[in-house]
ChimeraX commands (.cxc) that place a marker at each C-alpha (Angstrom):
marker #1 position -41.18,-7.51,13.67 radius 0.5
marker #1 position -38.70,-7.13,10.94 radius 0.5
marker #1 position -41.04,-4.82,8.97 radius 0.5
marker #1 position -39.67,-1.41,7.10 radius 0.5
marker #1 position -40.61,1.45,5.29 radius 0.5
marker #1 position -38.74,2.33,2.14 radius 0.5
marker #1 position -39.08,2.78,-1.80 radius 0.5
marker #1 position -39.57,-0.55,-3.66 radius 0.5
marker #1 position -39.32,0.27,-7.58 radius 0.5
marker #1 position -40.15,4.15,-6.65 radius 0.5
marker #1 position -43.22,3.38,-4.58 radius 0.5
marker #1 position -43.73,4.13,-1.18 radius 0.5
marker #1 position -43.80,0.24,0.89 radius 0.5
marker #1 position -43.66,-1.87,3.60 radius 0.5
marker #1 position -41.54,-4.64,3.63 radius 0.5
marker #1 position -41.26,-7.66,5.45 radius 0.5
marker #1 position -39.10,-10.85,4.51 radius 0.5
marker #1 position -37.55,-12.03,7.41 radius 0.5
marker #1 position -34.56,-14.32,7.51 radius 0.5
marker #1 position -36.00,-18.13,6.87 radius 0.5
marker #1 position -38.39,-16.92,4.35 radius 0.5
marker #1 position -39.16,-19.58,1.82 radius 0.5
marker #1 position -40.69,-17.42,-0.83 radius 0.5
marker #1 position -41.91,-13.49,-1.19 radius 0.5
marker #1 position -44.93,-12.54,-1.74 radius 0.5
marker #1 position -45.62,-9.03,-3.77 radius 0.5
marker #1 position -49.23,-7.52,-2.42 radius 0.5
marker #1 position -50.83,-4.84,-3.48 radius 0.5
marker #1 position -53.60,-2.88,-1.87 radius 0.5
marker #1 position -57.41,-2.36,-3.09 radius 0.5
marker #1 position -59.37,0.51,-4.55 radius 0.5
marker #1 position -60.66,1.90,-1.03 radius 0.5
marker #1 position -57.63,2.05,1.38 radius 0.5
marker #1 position -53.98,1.96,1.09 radius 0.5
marker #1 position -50.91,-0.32,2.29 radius 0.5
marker #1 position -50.97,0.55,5.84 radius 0.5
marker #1 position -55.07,-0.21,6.38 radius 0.5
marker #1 position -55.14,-2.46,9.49 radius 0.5
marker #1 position -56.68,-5.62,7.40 radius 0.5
marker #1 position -53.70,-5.19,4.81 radius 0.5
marker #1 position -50.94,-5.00,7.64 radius 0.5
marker #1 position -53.07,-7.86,9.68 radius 0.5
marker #1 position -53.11,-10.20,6.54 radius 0.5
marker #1 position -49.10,-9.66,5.53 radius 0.5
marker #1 position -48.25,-10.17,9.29 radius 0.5
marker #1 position -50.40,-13.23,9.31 radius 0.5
marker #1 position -48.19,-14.40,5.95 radius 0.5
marker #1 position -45.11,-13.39,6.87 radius 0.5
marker #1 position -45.52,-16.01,10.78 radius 0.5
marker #1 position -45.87,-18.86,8.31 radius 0.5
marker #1 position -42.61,-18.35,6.30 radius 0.5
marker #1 position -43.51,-16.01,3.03 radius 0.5
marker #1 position -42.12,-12.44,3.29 radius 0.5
marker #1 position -44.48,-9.75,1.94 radius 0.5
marker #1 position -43.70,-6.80,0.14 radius 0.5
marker #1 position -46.84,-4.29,0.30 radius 0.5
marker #1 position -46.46,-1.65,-1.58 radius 0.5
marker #1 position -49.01,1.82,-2.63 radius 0.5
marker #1 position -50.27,2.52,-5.91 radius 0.5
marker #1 position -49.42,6.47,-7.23 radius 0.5
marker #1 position -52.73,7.64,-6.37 radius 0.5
marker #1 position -52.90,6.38,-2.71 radius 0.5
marker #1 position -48.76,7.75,-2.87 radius 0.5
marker #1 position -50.26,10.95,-3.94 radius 0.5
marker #1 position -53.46,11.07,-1.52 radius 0.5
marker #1 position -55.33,11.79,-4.79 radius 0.5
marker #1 position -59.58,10.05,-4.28 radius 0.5
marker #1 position -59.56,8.43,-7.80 radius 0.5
marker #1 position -57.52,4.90,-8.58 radius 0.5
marker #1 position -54.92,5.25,-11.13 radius 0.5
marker #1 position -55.53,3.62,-14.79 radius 0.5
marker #1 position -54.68,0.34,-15.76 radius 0.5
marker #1 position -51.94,1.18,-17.51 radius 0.5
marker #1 position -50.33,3.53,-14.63 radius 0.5
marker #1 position -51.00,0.57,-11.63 radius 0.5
marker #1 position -49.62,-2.16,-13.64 radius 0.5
marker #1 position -46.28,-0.19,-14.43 radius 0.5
marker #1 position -46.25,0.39,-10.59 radius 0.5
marker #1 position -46.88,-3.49,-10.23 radius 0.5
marker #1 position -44.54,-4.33,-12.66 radius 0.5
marker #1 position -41.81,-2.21,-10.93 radius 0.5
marker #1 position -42.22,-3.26,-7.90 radius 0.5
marker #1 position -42.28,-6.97,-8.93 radius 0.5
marker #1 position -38.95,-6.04,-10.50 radius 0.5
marker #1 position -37.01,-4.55,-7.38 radius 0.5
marker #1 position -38.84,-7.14,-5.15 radius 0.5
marker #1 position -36.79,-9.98,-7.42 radius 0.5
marker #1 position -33.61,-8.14,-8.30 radius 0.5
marker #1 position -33.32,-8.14,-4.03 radius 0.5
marker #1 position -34.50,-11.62,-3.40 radius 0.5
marker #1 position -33.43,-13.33,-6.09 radius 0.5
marker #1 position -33.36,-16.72,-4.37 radius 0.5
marker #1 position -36.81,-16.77,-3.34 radius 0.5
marker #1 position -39.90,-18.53,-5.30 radius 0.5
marker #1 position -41.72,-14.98,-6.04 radius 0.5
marker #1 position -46.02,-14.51,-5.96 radius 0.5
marker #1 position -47.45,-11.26,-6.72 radius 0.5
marker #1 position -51.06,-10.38,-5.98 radius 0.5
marker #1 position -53.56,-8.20,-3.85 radius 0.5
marker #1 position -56.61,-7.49,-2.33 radius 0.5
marker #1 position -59.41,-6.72,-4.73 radius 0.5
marker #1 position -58.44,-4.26,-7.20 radius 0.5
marker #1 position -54.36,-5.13,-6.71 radius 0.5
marker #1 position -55.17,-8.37,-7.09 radius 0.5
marker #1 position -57.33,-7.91,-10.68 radius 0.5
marker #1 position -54.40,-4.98,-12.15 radius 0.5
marker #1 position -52.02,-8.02,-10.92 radius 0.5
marker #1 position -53.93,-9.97,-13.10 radius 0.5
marker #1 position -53.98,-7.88,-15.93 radius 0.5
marker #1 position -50.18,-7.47,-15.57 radius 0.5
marker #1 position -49.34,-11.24,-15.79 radius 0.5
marker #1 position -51.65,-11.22,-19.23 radius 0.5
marker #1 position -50.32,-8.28,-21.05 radius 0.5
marker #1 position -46.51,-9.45,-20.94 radius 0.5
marker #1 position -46.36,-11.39,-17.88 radius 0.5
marker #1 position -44.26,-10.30,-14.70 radius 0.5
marker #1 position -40.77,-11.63,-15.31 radius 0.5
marker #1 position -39.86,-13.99,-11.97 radius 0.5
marker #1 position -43.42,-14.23,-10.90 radius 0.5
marker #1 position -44.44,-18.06,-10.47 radius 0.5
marker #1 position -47.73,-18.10,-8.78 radius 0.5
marker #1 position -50.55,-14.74,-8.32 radius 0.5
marker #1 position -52.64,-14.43,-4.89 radius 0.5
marker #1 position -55.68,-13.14,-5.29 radius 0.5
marker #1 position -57.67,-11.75,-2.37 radius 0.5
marker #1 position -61.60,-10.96,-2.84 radius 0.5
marker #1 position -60.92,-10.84,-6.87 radius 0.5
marker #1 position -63.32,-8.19,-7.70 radius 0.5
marker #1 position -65.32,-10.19,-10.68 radius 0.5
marker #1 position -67.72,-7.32,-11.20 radius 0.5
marker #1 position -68.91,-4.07,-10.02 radius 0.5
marker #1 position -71.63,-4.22,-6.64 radius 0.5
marker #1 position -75.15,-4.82,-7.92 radius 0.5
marker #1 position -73.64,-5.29,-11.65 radius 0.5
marker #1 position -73.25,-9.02,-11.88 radius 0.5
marker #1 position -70.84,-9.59,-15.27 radius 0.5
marker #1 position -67.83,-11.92,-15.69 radius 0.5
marker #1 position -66.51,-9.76,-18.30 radius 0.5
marker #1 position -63.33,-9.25,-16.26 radius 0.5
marker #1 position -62.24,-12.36,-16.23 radius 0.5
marker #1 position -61.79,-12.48,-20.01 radius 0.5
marker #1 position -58.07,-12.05,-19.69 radius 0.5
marker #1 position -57.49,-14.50,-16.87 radius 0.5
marker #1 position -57.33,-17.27,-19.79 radius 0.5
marker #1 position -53.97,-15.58,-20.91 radius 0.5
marker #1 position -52.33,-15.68,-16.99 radius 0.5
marker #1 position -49.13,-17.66,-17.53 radius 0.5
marker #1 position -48.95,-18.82,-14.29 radius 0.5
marker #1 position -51.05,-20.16,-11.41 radius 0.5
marker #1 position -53.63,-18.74,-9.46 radius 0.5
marker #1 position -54.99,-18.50,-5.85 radius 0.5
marker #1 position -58.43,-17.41,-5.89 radius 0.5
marker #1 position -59.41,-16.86,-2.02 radius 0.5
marker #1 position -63.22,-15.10,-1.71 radius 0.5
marker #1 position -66.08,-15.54,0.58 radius 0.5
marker #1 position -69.61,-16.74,-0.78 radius 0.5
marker #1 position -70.50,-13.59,0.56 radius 0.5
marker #1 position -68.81,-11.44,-1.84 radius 0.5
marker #1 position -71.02,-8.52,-3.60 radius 0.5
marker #1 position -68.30,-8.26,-5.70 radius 0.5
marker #1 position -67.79,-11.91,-7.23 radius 0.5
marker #1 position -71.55,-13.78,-7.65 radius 0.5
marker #1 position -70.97,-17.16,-6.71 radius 0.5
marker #1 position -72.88,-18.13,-10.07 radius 0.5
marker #1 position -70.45,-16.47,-12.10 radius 0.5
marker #1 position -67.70,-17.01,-10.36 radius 0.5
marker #1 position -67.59,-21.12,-10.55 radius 0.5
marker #1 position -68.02,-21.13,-13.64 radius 0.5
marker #1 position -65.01,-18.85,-14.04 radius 0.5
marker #1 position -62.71,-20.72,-11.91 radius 0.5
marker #1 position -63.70,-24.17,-13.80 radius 0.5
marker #1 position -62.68,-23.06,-16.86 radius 0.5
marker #1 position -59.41,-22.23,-15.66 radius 0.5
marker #1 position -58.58,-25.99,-14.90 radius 0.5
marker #1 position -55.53,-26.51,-13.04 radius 0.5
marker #1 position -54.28,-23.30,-12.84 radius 0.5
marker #1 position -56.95,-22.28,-10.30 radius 0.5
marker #1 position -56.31,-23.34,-6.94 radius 0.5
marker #1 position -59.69,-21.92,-4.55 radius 0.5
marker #1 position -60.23,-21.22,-1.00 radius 0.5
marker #1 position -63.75,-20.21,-0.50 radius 0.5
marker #1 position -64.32,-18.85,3.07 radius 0.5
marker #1 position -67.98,-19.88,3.99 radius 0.5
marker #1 position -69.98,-16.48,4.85 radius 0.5
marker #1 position -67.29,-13.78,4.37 radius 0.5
marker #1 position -67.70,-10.48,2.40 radius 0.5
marker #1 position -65.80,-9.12,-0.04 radius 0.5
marker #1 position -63.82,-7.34,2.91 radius 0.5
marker #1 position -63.73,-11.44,4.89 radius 0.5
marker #1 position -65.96,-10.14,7.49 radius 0.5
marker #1 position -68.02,-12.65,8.24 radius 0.5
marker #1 position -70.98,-11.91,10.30 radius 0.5
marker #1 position -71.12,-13.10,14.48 radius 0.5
marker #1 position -74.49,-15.13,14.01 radius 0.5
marker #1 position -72.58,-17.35,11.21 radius 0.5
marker #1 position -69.22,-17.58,13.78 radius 0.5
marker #1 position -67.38,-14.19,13.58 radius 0.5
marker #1 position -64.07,-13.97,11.28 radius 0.5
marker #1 position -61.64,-14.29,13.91 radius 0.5
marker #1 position -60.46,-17.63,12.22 radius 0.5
marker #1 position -60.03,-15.74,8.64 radius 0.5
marker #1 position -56.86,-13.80,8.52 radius 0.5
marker #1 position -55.09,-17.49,9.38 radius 0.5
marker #1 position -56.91,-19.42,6.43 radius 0.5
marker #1 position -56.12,-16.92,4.33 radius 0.5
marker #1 position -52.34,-17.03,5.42 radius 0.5
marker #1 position -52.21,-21.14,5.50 radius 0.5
marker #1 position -53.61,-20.88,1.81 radius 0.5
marker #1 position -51.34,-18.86,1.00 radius 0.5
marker #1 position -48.30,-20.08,2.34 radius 0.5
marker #1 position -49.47,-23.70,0.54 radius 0.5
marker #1 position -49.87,-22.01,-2.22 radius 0.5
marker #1 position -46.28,-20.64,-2.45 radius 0.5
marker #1 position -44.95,-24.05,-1.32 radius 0.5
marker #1 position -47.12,-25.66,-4.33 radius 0.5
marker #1 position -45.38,-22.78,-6.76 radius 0.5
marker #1 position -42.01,-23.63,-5.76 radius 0.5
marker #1 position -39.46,-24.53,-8.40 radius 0.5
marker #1 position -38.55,-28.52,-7.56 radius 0.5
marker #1 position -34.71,-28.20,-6.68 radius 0.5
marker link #1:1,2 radius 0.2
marker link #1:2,3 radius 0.2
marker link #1:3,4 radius 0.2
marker link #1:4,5 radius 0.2
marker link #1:5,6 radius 0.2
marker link #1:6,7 radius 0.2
marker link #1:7,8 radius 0.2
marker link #1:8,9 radius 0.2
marker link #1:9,10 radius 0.2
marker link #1:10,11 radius 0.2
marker link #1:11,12 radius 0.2
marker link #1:12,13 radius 0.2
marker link #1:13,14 radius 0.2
marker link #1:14,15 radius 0.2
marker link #1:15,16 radius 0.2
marker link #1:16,17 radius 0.2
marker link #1:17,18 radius 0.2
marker link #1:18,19 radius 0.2
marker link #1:19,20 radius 0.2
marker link #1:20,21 radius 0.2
marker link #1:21,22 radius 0.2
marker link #1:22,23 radius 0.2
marker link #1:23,24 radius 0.2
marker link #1:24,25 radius 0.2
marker link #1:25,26 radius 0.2
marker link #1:26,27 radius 0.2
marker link #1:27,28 radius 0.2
marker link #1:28,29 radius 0.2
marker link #1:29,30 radius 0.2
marker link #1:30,31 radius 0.2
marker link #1:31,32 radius 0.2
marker link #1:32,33 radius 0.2
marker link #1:33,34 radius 0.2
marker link #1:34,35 radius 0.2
marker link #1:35,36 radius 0.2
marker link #1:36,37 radius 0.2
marker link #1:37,38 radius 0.2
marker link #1:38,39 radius 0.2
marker link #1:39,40 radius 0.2
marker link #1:40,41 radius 0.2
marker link #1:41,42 radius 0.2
marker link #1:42,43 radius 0.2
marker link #1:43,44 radius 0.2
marker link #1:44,45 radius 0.2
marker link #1:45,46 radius 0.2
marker link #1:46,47 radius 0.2
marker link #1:47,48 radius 0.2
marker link #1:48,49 radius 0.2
marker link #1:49,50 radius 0.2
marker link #1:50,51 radius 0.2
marker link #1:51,52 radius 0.2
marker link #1:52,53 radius 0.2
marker link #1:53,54 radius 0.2
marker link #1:54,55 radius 0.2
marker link #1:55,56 radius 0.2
marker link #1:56,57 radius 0.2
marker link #1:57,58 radius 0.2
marker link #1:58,59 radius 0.2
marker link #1:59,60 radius 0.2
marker link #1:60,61 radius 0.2
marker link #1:61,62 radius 0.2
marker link #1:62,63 radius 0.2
marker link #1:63,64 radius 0.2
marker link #1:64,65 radius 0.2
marker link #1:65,66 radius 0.2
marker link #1:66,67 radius 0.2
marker link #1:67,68 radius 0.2
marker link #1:68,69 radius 0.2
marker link #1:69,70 radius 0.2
marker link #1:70,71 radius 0.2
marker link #1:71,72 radius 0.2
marker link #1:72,73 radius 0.2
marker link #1:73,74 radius 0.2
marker link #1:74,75 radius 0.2
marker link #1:75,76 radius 0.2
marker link #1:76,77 radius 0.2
marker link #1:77,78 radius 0.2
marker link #1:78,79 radius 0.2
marker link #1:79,80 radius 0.2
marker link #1:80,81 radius 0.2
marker link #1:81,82 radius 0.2
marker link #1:82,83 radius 0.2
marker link #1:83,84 radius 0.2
marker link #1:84,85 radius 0.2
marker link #1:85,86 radius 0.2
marker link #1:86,87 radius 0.2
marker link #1:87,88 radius 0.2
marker link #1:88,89 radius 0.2
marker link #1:89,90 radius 0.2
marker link #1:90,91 radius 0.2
marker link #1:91,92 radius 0.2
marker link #1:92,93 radius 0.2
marker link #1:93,94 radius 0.2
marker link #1:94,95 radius 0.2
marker link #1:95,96 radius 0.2
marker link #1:96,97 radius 0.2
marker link #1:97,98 radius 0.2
marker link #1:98,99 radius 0.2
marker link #1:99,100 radius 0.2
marker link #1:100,101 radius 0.2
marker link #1:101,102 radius 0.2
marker link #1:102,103 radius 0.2
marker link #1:103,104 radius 0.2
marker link #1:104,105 radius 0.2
marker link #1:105,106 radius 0.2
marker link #1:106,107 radius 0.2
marker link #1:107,108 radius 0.2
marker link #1:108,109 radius 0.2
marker link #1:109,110 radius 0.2
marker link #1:110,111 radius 0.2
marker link #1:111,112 radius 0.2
marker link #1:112,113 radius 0.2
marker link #1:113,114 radius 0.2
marker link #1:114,115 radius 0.2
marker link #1:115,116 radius 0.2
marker link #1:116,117 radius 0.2
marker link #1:117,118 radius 0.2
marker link #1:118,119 radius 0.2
marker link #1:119,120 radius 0.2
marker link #1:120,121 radius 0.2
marker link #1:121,122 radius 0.2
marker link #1:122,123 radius 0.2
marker link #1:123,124 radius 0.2
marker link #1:124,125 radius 0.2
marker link #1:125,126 radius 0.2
marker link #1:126,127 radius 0.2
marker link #1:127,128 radius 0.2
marker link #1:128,129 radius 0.2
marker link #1:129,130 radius 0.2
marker link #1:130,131 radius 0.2
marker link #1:131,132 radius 0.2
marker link #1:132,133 radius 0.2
marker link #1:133,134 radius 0.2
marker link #1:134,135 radius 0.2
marker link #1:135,136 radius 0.2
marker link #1:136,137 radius 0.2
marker link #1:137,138 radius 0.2
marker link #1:138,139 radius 0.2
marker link #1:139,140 radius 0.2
marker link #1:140,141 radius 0.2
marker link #1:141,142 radius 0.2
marker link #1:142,143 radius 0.2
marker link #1:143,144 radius 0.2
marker link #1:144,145 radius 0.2
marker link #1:145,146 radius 0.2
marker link #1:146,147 radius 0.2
marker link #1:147,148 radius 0.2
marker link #1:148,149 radius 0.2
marker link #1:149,150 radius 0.2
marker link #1:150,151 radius 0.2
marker link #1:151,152 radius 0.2
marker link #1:152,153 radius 0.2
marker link #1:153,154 radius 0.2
marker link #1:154,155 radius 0.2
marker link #1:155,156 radius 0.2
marker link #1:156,157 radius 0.2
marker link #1:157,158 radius 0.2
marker link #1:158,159 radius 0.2
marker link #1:159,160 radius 0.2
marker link #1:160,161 radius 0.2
marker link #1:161,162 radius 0.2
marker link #1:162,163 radius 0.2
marker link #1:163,164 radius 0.2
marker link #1:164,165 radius 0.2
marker link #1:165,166 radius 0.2
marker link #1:166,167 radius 0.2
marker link #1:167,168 radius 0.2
marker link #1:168,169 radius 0.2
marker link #1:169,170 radius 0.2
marker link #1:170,171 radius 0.2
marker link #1:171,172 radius 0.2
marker link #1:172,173 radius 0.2
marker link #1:173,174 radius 0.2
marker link #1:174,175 radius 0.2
marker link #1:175,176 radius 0.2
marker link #1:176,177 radius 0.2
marker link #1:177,178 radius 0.2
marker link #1:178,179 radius 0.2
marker link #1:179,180 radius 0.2
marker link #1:180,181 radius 0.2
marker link #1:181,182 radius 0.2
marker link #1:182,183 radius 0.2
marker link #1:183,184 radius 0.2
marker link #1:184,185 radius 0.2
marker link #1:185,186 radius 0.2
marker link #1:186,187 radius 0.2
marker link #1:187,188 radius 0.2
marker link #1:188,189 radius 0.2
marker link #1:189,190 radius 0.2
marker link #1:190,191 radius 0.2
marker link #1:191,192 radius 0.2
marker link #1:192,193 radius 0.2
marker link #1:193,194 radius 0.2
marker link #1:194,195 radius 0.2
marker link #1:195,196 radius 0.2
marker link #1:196,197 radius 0.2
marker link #1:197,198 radius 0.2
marker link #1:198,199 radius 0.2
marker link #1:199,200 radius 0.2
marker link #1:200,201 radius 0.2
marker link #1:201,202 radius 0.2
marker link #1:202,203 radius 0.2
marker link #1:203,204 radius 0.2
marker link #1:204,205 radius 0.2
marker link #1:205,206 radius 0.2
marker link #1:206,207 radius 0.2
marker link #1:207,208 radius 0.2
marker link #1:208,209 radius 0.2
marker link #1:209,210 radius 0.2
marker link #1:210,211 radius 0.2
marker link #1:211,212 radius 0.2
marker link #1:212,213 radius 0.2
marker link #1:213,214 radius 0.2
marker link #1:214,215 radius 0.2
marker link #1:215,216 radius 0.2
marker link #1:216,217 radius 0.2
marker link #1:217,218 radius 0.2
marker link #1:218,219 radius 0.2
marker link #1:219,220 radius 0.2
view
């Protein structure tokens, strides 16, 4: 493990980009748990064996052990910090930025509102679409202004992305959209024993993702 703690744009992370890496990969965490939750470290150590480094990073409220998520405005500055230090560092490597869920949507919104200087591709784990039991696509609106493209990897499970709404979503995004839909996972990739257990899901997330960045690369 080459994995360390430190301060990445003055937030508390955990880096990994081990010598070799062919791109880095900025990820932040969801609404319910934090950069050290076991699926977060499982899925950046499952990256970060097929050649992308990953930065993981907390936003100010899980810094602060505070119970409410910070405000779109306060986690994309974090993002957009972070993003910064992350390619100031590793300024030879292609550079994603993403997250689970709610990092993955304020990553989103980031990219649309300015863009993320650096970033060439956004990885988007379990993109939260709409609220539980609220089916909407009304959070998608800004994906149309994302500069850049974007890996969309969900389950058709997810109580948090209707499947409905969500194709319909991802086809009008064209080309940009790259999908990997996981067949019975929730919006947390569990995916249930009777329909074959998720032991298999932490790699297909990592082998999209490490096509992905090797799709996003800049041709030498």
């Amino acid at each position: 493990m080459t994995e360390t703690g430190e301060m990445m744009g003055g937030q508390p992370a955990v880096v990994d980009v081990p010598d070799g890496a062919t791109a880095v990969l900025v990820l932040a965490h969801g609404a319910g748990a934090g950069m050290r939750h076991h699926w977060m470290a499982a899925v950046a150590n499952a990256i970060v064996a097929r050649g992308v480094g990953v930065v993981r990073f907390d936003f100010p409220w899980m810094a602060a052990g505070k119970a409410r998520p910070d405000s779109p405005a306060v986690a994309t500055a974090a993002i957009r910090a972070v993003v910064a230090a992350t390619r100031a560092r590793w300024p030879e490597l292609p550079l994603l930025a993403g997250g689970k869920s709610f990092g993955g949507r304020m990553t989103t919104t980031a990219l649309a509102d300015g863009g993320l200087p650096g970033v060439v591709g956004a990885v988007l784990l379990g993109f939260p679409l709409h609220a539980a039991g609220a089916p909407s696509s009304t959070r998608a609106a800004h994906l149309a202004q994302v500069p850049v493209p974007m890996l969309f990897v969900h389950g058709d499970r997810d109580a948090l992305a209707e499947p409905a709404l969500m194709a319909p979503v991802l086809a009008g995004l064209g080309p940009r959209a790259t999908v990997r839909l996981l067949p019975g996972a929730d919006h947390g990739f569990a995916i249930r024993k009777r329909d074959g257990g998720d032991a298999h899901v932490l790699g297909e997330i990592a082998e999209a993702v490490a096509a992905f960045a090797r799709a996003c690369a800049p041709t030498p």
